[in-house]
C-alpha positions in Angstrom: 39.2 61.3 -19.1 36.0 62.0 -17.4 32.8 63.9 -18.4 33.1 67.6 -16.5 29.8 68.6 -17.5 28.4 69.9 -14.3 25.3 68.9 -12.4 22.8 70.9 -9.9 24.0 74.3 -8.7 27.3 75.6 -7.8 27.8 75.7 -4.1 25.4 73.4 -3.0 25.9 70.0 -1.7 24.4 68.0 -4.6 27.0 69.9 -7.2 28.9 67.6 -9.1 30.2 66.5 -12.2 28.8 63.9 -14.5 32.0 61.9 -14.2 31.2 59.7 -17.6 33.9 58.6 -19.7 34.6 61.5 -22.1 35.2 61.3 -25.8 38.5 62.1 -26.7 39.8 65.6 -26.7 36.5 66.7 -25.5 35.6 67.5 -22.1 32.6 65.6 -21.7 31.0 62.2 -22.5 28.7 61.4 -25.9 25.2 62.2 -24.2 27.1 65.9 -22.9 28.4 66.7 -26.2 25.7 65.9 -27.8 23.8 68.5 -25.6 26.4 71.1 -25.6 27.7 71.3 -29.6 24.9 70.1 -31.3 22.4 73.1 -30.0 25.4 75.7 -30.1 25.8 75.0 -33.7 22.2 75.6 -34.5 22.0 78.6 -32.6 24.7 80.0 -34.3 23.6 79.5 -37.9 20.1 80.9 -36.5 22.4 84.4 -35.4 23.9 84.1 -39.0 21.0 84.0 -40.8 18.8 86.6 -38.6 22.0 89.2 -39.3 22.1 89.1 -42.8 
């Protein structure tokens, strides 16, 4: 499939999608997910740890 991770602002004439070949069952391609799980992750062991 191809990479839906989206680029510039919605609704203006430079939106779009990346369009890069996606990993499998994942929406977007390697440099996307990289960006999108990797921090998420961390962010939530940072919520785990500050609520203890």
């Amino acid at each position: 499939g191809m990479c839906s991770w989206p680029i510039g602002e919605p609704g203006t004439d430079d939106f779009h999608f990346c369009g890069g070949s996606a990993i499998a069952g994942k929406p977007y391609c390697a440099e996307h997910c990289a960006k999108a799980y990797v921090k998420a992750s961390k962010e939530r062991s940072a919520d785990k740890q500050s609520a203890a």
